[in-house]
C-alpha positions in Angstrom: 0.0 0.0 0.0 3.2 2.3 0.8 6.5 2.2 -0.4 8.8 3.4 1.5 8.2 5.1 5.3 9.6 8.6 4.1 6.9 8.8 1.4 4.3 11.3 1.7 0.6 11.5 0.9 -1.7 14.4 -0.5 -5.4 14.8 1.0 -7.0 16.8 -1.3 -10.4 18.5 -0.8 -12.5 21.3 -3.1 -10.1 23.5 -2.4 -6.3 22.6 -1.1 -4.3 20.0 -0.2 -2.5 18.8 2.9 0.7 16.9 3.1 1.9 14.3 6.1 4.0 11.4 6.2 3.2 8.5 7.9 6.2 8.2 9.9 5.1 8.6 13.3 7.3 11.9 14.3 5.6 13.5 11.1 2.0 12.3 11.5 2.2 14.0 14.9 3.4 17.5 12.8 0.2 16.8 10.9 -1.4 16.7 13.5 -0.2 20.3 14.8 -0.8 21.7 11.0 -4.2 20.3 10.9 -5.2 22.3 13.9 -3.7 25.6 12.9 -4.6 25.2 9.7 -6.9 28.1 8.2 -9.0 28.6 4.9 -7.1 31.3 3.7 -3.3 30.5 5.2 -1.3 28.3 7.3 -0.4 30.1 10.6 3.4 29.1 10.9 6.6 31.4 10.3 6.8 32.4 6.7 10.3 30.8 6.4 8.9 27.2 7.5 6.3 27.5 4.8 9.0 28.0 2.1 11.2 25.3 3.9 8.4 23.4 3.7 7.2 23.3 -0.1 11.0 23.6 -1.0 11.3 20.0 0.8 7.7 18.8 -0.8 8.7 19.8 -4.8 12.4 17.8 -3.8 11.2 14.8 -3.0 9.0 11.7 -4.3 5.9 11.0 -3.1 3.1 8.3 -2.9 -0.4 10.9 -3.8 -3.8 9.5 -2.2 -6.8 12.1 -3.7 -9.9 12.2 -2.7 -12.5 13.5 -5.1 -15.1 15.5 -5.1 -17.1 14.2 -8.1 -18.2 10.5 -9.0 -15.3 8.7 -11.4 -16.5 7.0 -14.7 -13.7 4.2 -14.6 -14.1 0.9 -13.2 -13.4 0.1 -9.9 -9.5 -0.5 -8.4 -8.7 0.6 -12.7 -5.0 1.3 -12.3 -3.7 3.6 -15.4 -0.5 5.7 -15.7 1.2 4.3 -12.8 -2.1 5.2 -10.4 -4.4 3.1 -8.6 -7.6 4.5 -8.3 -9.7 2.9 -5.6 -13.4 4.3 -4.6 -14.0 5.5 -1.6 -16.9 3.3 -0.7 -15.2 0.4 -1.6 -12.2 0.8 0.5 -14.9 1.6 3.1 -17.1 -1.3 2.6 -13.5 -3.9 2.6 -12.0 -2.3 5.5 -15.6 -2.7 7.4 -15.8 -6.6 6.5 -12.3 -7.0 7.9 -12.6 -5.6 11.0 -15.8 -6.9 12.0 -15.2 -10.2 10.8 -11.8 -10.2 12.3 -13.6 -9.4 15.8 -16.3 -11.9 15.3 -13.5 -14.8 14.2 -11.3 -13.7 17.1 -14.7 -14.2 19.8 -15.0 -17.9 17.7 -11.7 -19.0 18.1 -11.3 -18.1 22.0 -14.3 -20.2 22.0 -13.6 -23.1 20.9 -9.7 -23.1 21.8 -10.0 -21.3 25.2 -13.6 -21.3 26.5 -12.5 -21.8 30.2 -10.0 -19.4 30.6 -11.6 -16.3 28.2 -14.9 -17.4 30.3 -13.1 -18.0 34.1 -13.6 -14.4 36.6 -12.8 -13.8 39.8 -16.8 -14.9 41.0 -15.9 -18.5 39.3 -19.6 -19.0 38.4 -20.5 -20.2 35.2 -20.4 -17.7 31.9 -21.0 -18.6 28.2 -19.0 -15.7 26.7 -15.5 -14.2 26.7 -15.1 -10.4 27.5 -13.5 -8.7 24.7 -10.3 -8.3 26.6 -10.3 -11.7 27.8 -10.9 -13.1 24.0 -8.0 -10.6 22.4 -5.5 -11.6 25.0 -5.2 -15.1 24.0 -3.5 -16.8 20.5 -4.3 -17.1 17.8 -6.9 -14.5 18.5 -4.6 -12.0 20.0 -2.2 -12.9 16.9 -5.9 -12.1 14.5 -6.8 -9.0 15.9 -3.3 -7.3 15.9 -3.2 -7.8 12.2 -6.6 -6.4 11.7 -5.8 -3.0 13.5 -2.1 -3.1 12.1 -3.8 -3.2 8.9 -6.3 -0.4 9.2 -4.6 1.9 11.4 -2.8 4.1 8.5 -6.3 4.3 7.0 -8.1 5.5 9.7 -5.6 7.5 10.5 -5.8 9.4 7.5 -9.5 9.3 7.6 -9.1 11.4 10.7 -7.2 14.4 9.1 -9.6 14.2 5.7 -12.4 14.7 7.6 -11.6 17.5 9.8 -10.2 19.3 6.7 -13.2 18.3 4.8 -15.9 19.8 7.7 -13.5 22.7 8.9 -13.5 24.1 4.9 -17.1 24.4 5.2 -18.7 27.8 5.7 -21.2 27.5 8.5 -22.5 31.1 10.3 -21.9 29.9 13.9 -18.7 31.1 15.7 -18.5 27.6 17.8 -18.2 25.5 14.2 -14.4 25.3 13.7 -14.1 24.8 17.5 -16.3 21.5 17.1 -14.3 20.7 14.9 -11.3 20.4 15.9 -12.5 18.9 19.0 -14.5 16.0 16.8 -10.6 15.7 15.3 -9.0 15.6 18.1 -11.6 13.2 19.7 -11.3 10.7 16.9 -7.7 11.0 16.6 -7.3 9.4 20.7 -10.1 7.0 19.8 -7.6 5.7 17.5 -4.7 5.9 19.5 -5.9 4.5 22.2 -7.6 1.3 20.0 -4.1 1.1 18.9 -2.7 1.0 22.6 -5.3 -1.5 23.9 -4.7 -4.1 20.7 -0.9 -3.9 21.1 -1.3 -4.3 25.5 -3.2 -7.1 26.5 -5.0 -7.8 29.4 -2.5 -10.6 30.3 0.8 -8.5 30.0 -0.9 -5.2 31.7 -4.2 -5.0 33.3 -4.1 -1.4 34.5 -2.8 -0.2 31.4 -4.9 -2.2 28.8 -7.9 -1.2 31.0 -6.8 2.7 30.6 -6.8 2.1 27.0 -10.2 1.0 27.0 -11.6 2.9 29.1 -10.4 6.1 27.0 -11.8 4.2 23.3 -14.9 4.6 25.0 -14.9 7.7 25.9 -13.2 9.3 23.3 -15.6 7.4 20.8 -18.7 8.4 22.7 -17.5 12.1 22.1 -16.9 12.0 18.8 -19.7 10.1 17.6 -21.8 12.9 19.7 -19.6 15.7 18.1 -19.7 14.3 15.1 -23.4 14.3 14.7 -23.4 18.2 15.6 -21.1 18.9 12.8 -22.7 17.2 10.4 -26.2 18.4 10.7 -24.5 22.2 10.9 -22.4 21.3 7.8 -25.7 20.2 5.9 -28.4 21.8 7.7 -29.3 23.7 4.4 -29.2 20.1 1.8 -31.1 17.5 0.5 -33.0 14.8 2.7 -30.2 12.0 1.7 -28.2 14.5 4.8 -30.9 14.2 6.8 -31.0 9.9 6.6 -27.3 9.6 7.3 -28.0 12.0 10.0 -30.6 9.5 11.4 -28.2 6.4 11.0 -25.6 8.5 12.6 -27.8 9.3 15.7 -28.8 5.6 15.8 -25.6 4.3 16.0 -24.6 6.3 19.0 -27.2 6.0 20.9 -26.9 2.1 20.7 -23.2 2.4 21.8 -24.4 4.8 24.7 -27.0 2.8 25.6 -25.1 -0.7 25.4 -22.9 0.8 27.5 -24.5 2.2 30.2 -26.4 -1.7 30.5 -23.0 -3.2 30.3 -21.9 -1.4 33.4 -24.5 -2.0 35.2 -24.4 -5.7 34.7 -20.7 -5.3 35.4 -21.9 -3.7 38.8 -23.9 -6.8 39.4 -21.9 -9.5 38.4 -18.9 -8.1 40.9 -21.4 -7.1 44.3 -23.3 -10.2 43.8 -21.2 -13.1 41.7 -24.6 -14.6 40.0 -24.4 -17.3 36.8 -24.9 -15.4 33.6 -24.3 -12.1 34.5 -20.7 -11.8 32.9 -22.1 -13.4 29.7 -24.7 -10.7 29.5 -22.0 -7.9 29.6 -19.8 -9.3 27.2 -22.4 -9.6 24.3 -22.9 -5.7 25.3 -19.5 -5.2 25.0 -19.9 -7.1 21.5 -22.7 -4.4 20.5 -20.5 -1.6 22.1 -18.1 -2.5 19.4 -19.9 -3.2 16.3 -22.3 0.2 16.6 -18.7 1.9 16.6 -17.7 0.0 13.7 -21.3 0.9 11.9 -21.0 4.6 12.8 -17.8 5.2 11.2 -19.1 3.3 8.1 -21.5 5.8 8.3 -19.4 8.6 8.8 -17.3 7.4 5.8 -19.9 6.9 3.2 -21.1 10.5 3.2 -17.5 10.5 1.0 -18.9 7.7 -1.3 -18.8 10.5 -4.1 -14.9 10.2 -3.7 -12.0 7.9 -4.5 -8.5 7.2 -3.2 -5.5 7.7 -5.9 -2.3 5.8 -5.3 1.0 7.0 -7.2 4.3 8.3 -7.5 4.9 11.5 -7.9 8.5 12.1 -9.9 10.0 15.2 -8.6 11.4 17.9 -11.2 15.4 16.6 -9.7 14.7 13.0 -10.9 13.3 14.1 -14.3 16.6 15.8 -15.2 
């Protein structure tokens, strides 16, 4: 998907594009850019701008476009060195992967570790693993690293296309751009921290893989809230198709929050009063926890179905002479 680490990519909206490496140091500088960025400039010293582009036009890099009108060619056509991918398809694949990667990783700690993903403290019988107890052991553990591995540099970039996408639109309210920004920064820990908790177990560190969770949660609950604020500013004045993603949107989250606040208090019980069952209940809450998450950002992401995702290389004007 990328060639080399010190390749860059190009997100590119209506009316500008923005530029980030996926090393880690420079997806943190995106980061920064991304929140200072402003329609009509870039608030940093003039001589880092020119620094900047000077080190941009010197240097060869992979492009990934999103447009804003539909494409004619067939899907995943590759022509003049450039794959073009649509949008909703990459949405639709990475969707199937990460579910069914979470659903195959609940089967296999099933049928290879039912005891000890099902065993708590109460040592009453329970039918299903918690999530942490089911990604903690092989080969599920081994399953669901290679599913986030695999879509972390997408959603990643997701992250940055939408808040340049929503912060370029003009909406009379002064608190717009500050939702924004928070809805980026919101997403961008919900990713971090399903990053942390995939790569720390429960096994190797309790306390921090619970601290990880705990903050998915959250940050997710506040983005999918912030997010549906945005969106129905950003296209308060459109068509009704706005108005059913809105709905799906609003759906979504208030499953999550409502799974949620159920799966603590079954939690609650199954701790104060160690009774059979209990613990199964919560876990397939936790299940529904995590798939309305998944379906929201599938949500989230098709309102870009118009678009699709280039993949090229760039030849810069020193390797042409």
């Amino acid at each position: 998907m990328f060639l080399t680490v010190s390749q860059y990519i190009h997100l590119e909206d209506r009316e500008k594009k923005f530029v980030f490496s996926f090393s880690f140091p420079k997806i943190l500088l995106a980061i920064l850019l991304c929140l200072f960025w402003r329609t009509d400039k870039v608030c940093l010293p003039n001589n880092f701008n020119d620094a900047l582009q000077t080190f941009i036009k010197s240097t060869d890099f992979a492009e990934l476009v999103m447009m804003t009108k539909k494409s004619s060619r067939d899907p995943f056509e590759m022509t003049d060195d450039v794959v073009y991918i649509p949008f909703k398809g990459a949405t639709i694949v990475s969707s199937i992967i990460v579910s069914g990667g979470f659903v195959l990783c609940i089967i296999l700690a099933l049928v290879y570790h039912f005891e000890r993903t099902t065993w708590t403290h109460c040592q009453v019988p329970n039918y299903l693993p918690s999530i942490s107890a089911a990604i903690s052991v092989p080969p599920s553990a081994y399953i669901w690293r290679l599913v986030v591995a695999s879509c972390a540099s997408q959603r990643l970039c997701t992250v940055v296309f939408h808040h340049k996408h929503y912060s370029n639109i003009f909406v009379p309210n002064s608190y717009y751009r500050r939702l924004c920004k928070l809805c980026f920064g919101s997403e961008f820990l919900e990713n971090l921290c399903l990053i942390g908790l995939t790569c720390i177990s429960s096994t190797e560190n309790h306390g921090l893989h619970a601290m990880f969770f705990i903050g998915f949660q959250l940050f997710a609950v506040i983005f999918m809230f912030l997010m549906c604020i945005v969106y129905s500013m950003a296209t308060m004045s459109e068509d009704n198709s706005h108005t059913k993603s809105l709905k799906w949107k609003w759906g979504a989250f208030l499953t999550n929050v409502a799974a949620f606040v159920t799966a603590m208090g079954f939690y609650y019980l199954h701790n104060a009063y160690c009774r059979p069952g209990v613990y199964t209940v919560f876990a397939f809450l936790e299940y529904i926890i995590v798939l309305s998450n998944i379906a929201y950002h599938v949500c989230v992401s098709l309102d870009f179905s118009d678009r699709e995702i280039r993949f090229g290389v760039i030849q810069s004007k020193n390797s042409l002479n």
